[in-house]
Structures are given as structure tokens and as C-alpha cells.
C-alpha positions as CSV (number, residue, x, y, z in Angstrom):
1,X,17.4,-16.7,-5.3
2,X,20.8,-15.5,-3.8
3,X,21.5,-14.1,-7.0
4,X,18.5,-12.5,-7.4
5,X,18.3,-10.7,-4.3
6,X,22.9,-10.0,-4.8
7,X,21.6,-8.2,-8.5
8,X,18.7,-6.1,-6.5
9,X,20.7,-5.0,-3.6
10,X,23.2,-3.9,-6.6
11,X,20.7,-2.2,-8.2
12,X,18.9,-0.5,-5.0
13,X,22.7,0.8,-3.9
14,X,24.7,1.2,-6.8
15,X,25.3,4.9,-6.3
16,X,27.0,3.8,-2.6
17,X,29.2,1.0,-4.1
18,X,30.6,3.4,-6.5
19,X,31.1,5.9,-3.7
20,X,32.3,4.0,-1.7
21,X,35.2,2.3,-4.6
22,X,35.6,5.8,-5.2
23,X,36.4,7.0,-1.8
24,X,38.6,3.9,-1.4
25,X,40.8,5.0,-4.5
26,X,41.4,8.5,-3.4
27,X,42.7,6.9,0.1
28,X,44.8,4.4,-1.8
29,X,45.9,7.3,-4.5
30,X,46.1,9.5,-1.4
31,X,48.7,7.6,1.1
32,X,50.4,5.1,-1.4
33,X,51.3,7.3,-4.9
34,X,53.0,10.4,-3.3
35,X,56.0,8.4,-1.4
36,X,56.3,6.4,-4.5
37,X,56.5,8.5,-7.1
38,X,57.7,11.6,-5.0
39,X,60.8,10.3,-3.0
40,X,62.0,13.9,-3.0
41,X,59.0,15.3,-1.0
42,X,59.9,15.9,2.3
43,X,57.4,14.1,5.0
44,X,55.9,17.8,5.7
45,X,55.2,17.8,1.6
46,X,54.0,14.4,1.6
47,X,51.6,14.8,4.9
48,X,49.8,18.1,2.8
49,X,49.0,16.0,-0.2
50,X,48.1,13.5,2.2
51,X,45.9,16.0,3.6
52,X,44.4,17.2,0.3
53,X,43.3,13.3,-0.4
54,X,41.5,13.5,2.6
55,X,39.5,16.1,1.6
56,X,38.7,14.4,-1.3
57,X,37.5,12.0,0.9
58,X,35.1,14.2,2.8
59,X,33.6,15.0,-0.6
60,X,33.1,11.7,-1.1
61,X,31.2,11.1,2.5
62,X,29.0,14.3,1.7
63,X,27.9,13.2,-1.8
64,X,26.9,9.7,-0.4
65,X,25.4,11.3,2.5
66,X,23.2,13.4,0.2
67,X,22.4,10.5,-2.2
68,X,21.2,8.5,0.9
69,X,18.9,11.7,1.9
70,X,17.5,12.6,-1.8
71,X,16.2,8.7,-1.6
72,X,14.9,8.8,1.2
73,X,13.2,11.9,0.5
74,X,11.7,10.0,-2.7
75,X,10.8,6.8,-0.7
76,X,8.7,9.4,1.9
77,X,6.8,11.0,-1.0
78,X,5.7,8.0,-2.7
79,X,2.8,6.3,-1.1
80,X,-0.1,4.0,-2.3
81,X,-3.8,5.6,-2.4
82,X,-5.9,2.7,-2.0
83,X,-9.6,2.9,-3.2
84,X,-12.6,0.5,-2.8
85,X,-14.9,-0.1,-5.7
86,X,-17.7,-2.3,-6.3
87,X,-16.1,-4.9,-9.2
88,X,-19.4,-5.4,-10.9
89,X,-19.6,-1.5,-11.7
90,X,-16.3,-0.6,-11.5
91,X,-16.9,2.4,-9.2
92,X,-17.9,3.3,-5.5
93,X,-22.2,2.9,-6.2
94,X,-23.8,0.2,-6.5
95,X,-27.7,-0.7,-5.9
96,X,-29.8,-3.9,-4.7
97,X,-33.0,-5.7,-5.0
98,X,-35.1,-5.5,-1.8
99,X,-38.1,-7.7,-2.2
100,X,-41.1,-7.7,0.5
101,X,-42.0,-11.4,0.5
102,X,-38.4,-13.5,1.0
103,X,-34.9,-13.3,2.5
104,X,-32.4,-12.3,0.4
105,X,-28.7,-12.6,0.6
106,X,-26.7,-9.9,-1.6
107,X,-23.1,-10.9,-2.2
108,X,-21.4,-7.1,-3.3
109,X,-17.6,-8.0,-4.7
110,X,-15.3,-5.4,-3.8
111,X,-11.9,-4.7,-5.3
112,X,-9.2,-1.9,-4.5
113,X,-7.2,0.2,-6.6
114,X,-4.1,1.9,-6.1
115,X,-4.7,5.6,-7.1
116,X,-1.1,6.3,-5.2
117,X,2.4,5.9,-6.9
118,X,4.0,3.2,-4.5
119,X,2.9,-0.7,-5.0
120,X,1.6,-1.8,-0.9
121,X,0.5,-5.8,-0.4
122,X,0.2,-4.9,3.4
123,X,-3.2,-3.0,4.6
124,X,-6.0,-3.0,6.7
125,X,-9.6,-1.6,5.6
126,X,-12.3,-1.1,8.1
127,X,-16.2,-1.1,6.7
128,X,-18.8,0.6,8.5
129,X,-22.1,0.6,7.4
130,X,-26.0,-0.2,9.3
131,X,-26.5,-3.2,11.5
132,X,-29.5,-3.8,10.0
133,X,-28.2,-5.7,7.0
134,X,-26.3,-7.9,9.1
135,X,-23.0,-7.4,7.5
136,X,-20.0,-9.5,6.7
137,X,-16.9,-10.4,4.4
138,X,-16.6,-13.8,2.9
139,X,-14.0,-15.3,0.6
140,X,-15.2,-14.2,-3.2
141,X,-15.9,-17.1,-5.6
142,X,-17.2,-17.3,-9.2
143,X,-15.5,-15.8,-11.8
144,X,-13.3,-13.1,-9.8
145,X,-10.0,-14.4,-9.9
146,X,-8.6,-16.4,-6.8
147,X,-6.7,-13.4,-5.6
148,X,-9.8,-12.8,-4.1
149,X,-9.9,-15.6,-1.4
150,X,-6.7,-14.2,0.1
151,X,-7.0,-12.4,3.4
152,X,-8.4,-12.8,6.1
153,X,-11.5,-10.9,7.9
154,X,-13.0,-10.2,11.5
155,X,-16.6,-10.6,13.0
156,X,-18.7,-7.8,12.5
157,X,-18.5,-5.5,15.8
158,X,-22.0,-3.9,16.5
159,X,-21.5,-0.1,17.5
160,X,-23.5,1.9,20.1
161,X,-24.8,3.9,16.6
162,X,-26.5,1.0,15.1
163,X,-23.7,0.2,12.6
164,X,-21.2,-2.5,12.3
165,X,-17.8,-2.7,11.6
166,X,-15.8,-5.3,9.6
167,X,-12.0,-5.0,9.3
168,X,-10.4,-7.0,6.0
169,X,-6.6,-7.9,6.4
170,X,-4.5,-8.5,3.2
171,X,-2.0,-10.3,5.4
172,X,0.9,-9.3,2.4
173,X,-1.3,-12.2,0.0
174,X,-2.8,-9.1,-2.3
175,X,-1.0,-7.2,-4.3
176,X,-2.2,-3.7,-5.1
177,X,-0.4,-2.0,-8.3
178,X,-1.0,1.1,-9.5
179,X,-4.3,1.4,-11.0
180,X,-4.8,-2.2,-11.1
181,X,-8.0,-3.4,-9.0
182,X,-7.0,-6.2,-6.9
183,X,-10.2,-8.3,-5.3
184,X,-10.7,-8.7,-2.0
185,X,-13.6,-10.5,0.1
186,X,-16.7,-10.1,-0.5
187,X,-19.6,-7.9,1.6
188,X,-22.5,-9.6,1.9
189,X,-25.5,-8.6,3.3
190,X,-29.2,-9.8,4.4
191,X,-32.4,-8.2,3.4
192,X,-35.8,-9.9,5.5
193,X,-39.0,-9.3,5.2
194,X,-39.4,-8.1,8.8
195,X,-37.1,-5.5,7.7
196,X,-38.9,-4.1,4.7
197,X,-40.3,-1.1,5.9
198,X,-37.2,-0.3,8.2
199,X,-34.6,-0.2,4.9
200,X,-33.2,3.0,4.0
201,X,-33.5,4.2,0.1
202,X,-30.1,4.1,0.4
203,X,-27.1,3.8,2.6
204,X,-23.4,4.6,3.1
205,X,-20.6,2.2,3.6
206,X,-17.7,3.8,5.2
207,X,-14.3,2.7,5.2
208,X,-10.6,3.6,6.2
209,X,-7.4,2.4,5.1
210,X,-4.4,1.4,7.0
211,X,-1.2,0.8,5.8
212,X,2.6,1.3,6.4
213,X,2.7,5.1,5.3
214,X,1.7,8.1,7.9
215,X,-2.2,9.1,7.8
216,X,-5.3,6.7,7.2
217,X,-7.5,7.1,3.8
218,X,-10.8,7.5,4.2
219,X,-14.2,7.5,2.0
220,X,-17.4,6.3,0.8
221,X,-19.4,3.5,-1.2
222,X,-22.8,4.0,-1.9
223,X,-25.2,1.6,-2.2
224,X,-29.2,2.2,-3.8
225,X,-31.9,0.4,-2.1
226,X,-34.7,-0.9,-4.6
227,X,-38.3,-2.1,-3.4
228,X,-39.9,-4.3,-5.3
229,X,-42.9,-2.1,-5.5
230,X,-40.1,1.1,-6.7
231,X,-39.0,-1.0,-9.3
232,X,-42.2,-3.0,-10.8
């Protein structure tokens, strides 16, 4: 491990290492080569070439001071975009069975996929979306890959607007690469008979995304709404 991390420090600051052994030979070159091989200079003579290696050296200092600010330039440029999709479609709709006679719990799998150019395991996502379907976020199971029961997730908070909101935490366990969907937990959500005439024909789930980098994402899902007598 010791190595591993020696080899990436090397190869996250190579460009200052060199500097830096560069900078030290021009001080060396600078202060030890002119007495020696010059014995004839006079200490004026010697203290001007002295004074030219130090100048050397202040190119040095600027060159590494540039490198450090063209990197971080890069490093404040390159942020993850994090989208949520339904992972049964593979997109931001999906729809649901509603039928009139029985309770029915609908388990939507959600994934997220980095649309940025920076790899992030550490972010927060908020859902929004109406009370009525009594919402929450539960550990995936089935055939979605493990990943999926990493996390961890709030209790539904009920807003004065008749929605909910859920917050999911990947608590550094998921990894979101570049165009690679990652799953998360689960939304699931109730449909009663009680309901049935209260359902929308459709509804919005809203969400924003938190992370290490400066503003918060925001968007959509979509979600159809299918009565039994809409669809028989």
C-alpha cells in the first residue's frame, strides 16, 4: 500500500520533483562550480555569477508556481454531472400499474450516471415528489448488482405542499464513473384503493444533487400513471 500511494504521489507531482531537483542544481552549480573552477575571479566576479544562478532560480519558482496554477485550473473545470435514471428503462420515464381493487407496492430501481468528466463516490440527492404515494428508498435487491444496497437513506419529510422529500447518501460506497450507471436505492411507492380516483395521470419526481463541486444539479423523472380501466 505504501508503495502504491509513494508511485501515485510521484505521479500526481512529478512536474514539482523535477523542479524542484532542478532548482536544487542551479543553487549547487550556482555557489559551488564558480570558486572551483574559477580561482581567478575576484569575490565581486564570483558574487555576479552567483547572482545570475539565482535568477535561474527565480525561473525555476515561477514555472512551478504556474504548473501548480494550470492544475488547479484543470482540477476546478472538471466536475461530475450526476443524472438519475430509471434502471429498467434506462432513462428519466417510466410508468406504473394502478389498479382500483388492491394495494400495490411499486419498487422503481434508480441508477445515476456521470454525464460530467470527474469520477465523485461522495453525493447527496434529494427526491421530491407527492405525498400521496407514500414514498421511500429501500436497499435494491434482485438482479441489480449489490452496489445497490450501499448508502444510506432518510425518512420521508412531508412538505406544507403535499410532497415529500427523501434524501439518499452514497456515504463514499458508490462509485459514479463516467457514463457508467451506478445503482442506488430503490423508490418505492404505494398505490390504494382509497386513492384511486385521487392519482394523477402522471407525476414528477424532482431531485437535486449535492456534491463536493460549487452549484447543485437539478432535474426531473417522470413517471405515467396507468388505470386499470386506461389500460384494459
Amino acid at each position: 500500500m505504501n508503495r502504491k500511494r509513494r508511485k501515485s504521489f510521484y505521479k500526481d507531482n512529478k512536474e514539482i520533483i523535477w523542479g524542484a531537483v532542478g532548482a536544487f542544481l542551479v543553487i549547487f552549480l550556482g555557489l559551488v562550480l564558480p570558486p572551483i573552477f574559477s580561482p581567478e575571479l575576484s569575490l565581486l566576479e564570483n558574487l555576479g555569477v552567483m547572482q545570475v544562478s539565482f535568477s535561474a532560480l527565480a525561473f525555476f519558482a515561477v514555472f512551478i508556481a504556474l504548473i501548480l496554477t494550470m492544475r488547479l485550473f484543470r482540477k476546478s473545470m472538471a466536475k461530475p454531472k450526476l443524472e438519475v435514471i430509471f434502471s429498467e428503462t434506462g432513462n428519466s420515464e417510466t410508468s406504473i400499474d394502478i389498479p382500483e381493487e388492491k394495494e400495490v407496492k411499486h419498487e422503481l430501481k434508480l441508477s445515476v450516471v456521470n454525464r460530467g468528466n470527474a469520477i465523485t463516490k461522495l453525493f447527496q440527492i434529494d427526491f421530491k415528489l407527492p405525498t400521496i404515494f407514500a414514498p421511500r428508498l429501500e436497499a435494491t435487491t434482485g438482479l441489480i448488482p449489490r452496489l445497490a444496497f450501499a448508502g444510506t437513506s432518510t425518512n420521508p419529510q412531508v412538505n406544507a405542499d403535499m410532497t415529500s422529500t427523501i434524501s439518499y447518501y452514497s456515504n463514499e460506497q458508490v462509485y459514479c464513473f463516467v457514463n457508467a450507471p451506478a445503482p442506488i436505492h430503490m423508490l418505492v411507492i404505494n398505490t390504494r384503493p382509497k386513492e384511486y380516483n385521487n392519482y394523477p395521470p402522471e407525476f414528477k419526481i424532482k431531485y437535486k444533487v449535492y456534491g463536493d463541486w460549487a452549484e447543485t444539479q437539478e432535474a426531473k423523472l417522470k413517471v405515467i400513471c396507468k388505470k386499470n380501466q386506461e389500460v384494459s
